[in-house]
C-alpha atoms as an extended CHARMM CRD file, in Angstrom:
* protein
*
       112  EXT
         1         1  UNK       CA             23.9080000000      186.1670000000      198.8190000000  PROA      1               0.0000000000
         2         2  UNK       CA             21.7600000000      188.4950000000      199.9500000000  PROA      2               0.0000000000
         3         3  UNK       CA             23.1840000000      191.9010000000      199.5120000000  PROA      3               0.0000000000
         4         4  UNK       CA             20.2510000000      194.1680000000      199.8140000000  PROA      4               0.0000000000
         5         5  UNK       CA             19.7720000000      192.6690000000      203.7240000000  PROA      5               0.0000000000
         6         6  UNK       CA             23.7480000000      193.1640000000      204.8420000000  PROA      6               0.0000000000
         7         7  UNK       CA             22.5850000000      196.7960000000      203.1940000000  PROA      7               0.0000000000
         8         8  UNK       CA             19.5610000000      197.4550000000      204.9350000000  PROA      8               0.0000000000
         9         9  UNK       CA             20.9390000000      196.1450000000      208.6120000000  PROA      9               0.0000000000
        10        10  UNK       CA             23.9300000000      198.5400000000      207.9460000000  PROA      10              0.0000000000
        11        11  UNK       CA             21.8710000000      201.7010000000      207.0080000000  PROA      11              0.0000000000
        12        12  UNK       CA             20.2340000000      200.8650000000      210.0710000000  PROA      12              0.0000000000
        13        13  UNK       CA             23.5860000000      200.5370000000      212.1310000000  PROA      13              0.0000000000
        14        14  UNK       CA             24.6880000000      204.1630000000      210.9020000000  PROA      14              0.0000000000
        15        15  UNK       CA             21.0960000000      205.6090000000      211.3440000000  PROA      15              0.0000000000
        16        16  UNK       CA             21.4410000000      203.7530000000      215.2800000000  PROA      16              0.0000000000
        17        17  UNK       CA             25.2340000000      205.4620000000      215.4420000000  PROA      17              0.0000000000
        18        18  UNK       CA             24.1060000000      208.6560000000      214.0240000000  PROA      18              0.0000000000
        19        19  UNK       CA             20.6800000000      209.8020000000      216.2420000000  PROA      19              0.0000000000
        20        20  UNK       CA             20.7430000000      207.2140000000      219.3740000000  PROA      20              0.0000000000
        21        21  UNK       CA             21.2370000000      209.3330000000      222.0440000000  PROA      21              0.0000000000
        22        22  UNK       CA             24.0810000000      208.2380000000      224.5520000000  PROA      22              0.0000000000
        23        23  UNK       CA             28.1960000000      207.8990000000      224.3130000000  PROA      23              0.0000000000
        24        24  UNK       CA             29.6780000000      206.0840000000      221.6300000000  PROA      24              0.0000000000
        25        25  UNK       CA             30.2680000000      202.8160000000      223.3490000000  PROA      25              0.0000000000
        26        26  UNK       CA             26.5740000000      202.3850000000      223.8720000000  PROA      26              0.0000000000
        27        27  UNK       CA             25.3730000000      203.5180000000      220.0740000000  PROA      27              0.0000000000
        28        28  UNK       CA             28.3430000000      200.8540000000      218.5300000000  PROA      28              0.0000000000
        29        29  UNK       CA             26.6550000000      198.4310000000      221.0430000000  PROA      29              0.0000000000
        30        30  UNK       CA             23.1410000000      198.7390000000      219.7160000000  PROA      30              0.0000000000
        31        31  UNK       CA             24.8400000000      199.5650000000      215.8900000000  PROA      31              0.0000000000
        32        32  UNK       CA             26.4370000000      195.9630000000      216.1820000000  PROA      32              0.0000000000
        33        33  UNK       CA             23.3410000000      194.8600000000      217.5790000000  PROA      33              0.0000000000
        34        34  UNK       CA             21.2400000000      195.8610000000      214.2440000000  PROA      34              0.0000000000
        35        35  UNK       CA             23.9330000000      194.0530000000      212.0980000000  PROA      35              0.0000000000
        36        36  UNK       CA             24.1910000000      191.2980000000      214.3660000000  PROA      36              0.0000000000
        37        37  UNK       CA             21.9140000000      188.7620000000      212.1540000000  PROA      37              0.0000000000
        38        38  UNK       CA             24.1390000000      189.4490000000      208.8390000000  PROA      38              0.0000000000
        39        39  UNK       CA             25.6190000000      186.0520000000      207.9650000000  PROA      39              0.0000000000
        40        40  UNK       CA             29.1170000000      186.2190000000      206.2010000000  PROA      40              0.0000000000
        41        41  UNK       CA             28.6070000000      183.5470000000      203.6580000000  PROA      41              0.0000000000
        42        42  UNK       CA             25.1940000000      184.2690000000      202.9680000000  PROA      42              0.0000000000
        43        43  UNK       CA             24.9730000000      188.2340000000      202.8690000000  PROA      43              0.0000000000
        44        44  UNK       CA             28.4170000000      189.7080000000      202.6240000000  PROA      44              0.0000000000
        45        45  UNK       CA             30.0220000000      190.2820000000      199.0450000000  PROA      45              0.0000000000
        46        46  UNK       CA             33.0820000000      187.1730000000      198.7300000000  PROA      46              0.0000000000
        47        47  UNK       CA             35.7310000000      190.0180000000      198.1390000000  PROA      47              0.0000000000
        48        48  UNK       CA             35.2090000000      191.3440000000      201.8170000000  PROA      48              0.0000000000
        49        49  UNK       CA             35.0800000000      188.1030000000      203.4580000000  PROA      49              0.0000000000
        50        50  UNK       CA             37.9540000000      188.5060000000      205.3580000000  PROA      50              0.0000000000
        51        51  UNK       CA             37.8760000000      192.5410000000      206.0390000000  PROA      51              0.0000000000
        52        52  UNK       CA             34.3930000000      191.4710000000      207.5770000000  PROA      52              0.0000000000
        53        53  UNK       CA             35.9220000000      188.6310000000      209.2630000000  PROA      53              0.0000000000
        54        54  UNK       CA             38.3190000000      190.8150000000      210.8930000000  PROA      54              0.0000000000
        55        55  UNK       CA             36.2200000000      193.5240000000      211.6490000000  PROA      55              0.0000000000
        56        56  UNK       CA             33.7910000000      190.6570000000      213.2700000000  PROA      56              0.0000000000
        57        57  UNK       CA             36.3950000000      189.4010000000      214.9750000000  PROA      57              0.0000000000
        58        58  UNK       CA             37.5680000000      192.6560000000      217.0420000000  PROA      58              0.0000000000
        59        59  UNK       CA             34.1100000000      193.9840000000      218.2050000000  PROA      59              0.0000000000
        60        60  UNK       CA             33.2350000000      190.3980000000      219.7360000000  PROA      60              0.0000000000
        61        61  UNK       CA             36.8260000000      188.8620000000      220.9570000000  PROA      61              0.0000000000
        62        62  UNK       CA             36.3760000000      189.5270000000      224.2530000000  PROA      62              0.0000000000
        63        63  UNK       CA             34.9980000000      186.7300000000      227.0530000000  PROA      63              0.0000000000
        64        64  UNK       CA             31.8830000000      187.7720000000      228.9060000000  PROA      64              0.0000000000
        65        65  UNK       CA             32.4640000000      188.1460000000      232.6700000000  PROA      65              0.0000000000
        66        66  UNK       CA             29.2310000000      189.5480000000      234.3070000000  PROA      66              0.0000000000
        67        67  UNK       CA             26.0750000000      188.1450000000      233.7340000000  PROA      67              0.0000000000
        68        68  UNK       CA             23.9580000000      188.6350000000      231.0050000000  PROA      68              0.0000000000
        69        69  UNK       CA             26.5620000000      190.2460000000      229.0060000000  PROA      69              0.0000000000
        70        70  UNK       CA             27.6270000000      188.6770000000      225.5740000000  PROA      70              0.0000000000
        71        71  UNK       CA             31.5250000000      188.5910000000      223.9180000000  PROA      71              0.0000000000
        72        72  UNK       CA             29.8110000000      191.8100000000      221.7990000000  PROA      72              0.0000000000
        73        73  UNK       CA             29.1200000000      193.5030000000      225.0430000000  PROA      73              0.0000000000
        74        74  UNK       CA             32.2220000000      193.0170000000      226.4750000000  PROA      74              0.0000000000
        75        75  UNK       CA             34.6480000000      193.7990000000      223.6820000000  PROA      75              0.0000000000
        76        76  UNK       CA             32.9450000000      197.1540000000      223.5820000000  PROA      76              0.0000000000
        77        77  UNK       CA             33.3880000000      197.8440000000      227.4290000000  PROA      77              0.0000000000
        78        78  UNK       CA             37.3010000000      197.2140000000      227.2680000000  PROA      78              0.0000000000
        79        79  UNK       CA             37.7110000000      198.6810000000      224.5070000000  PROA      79              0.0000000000
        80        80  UNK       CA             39.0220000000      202.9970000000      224.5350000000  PROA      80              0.0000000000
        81        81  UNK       CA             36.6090000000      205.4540000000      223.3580000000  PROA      81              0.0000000000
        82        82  UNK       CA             39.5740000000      205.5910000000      220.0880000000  PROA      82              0.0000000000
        83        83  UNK       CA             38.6990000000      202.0910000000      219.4820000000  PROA      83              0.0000000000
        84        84  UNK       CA             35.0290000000      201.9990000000      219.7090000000  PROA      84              0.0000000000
        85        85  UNK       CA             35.1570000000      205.4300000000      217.4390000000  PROA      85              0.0000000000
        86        86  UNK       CA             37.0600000000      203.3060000000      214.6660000000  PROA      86              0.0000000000
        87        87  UNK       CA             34.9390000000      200.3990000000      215.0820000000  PROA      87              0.0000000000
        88        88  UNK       CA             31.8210000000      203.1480000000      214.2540000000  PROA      88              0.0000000000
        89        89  UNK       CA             33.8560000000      203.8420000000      211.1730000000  PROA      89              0.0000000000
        90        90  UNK       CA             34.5810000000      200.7190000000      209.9660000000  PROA      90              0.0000000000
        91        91  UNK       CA             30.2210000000      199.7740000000      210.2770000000  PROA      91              0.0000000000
        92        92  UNK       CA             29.6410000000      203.2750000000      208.2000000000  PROA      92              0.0000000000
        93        93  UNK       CA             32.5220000000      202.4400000000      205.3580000000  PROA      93              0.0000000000
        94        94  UNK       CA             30.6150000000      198.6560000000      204.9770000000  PROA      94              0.0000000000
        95        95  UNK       CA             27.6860000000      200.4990000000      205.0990000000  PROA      95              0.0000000000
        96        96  UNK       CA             29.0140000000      202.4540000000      202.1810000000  PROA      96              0.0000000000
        97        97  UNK       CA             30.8260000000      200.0320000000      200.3310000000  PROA      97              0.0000000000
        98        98  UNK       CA             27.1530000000      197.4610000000      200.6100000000  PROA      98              0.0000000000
        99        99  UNK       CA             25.2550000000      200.3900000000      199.4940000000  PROA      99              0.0000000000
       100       100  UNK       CA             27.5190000000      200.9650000000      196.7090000000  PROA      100             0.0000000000
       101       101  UNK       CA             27.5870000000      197.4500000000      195.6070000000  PROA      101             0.0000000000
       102       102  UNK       CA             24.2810000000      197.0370000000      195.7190000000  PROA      102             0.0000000000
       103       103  UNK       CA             23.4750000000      200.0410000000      193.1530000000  PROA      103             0.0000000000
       104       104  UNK       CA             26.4000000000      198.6680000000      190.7770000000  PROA      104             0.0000000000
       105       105  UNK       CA             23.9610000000      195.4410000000      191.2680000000  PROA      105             0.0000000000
       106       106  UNK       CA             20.7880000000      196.9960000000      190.1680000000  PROA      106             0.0000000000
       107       107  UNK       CA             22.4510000000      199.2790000000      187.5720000000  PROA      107             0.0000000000
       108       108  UNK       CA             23.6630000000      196.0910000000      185.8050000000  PROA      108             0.0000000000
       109       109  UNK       CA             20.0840000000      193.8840000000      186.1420000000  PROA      109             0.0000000000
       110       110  UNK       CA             18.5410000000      197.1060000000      184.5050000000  PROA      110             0.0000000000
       111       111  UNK       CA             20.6010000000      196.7700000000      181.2890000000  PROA      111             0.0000000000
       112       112  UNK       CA             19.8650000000      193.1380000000      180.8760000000  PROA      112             0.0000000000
């Protein structure tokens, strides 16, 4: 697993939802974007397998219908700006919970 990259691709997700300069749907579209290469299996912690499963799951369930636009893309179009809002909060409260994680990680290596 490879904690410290699902914790780096967040940070970068918040900093992209915190100072990108447009309306929310297009910041969680370039957030998700950023945290787009984080592989379950291989970079999320096993106890939030199936929170980030879920979460996965509702920011790319939509099918594409205009060119060049992926299920990411379009999820984010139909979704309200309520829902794309909560999605935003959801990517800052992994972001959290990774970067949390990952100092309880290094805290414990250091007393070895």
């Amino acid at each position: 697993m490879s904690l410290e990259y699902a914790d780096e691709k967040f940070g970068w997700a918040v900093e992209t939802l915190a100072t990108h300069r447009a309306a929310i749907k297009e910041r969680l579209v370039a957030a998700l974007h950023d945290i787009g290469s984080v592989q379950m299996e291989r970079d999320v912690p096993e106890g939030l397998h199936d929170e980030y499963q879920e979460f996965w799951h509702s920011v790319t369930k939509a099918k594409s219908r205009l060119a060049g636009e992926g299920s990411l893309q379009a999820t984010v179009r139909e979704m309200t700006e309520d829902e794309a809002v909560e999605a935003a909060k959801l990517i800052t409260r992994f972001a959290g919970e990774f970067e949390r994680r990952l100092a309880e990680e290094r805290q414990d290596s250091s007393r070895q």
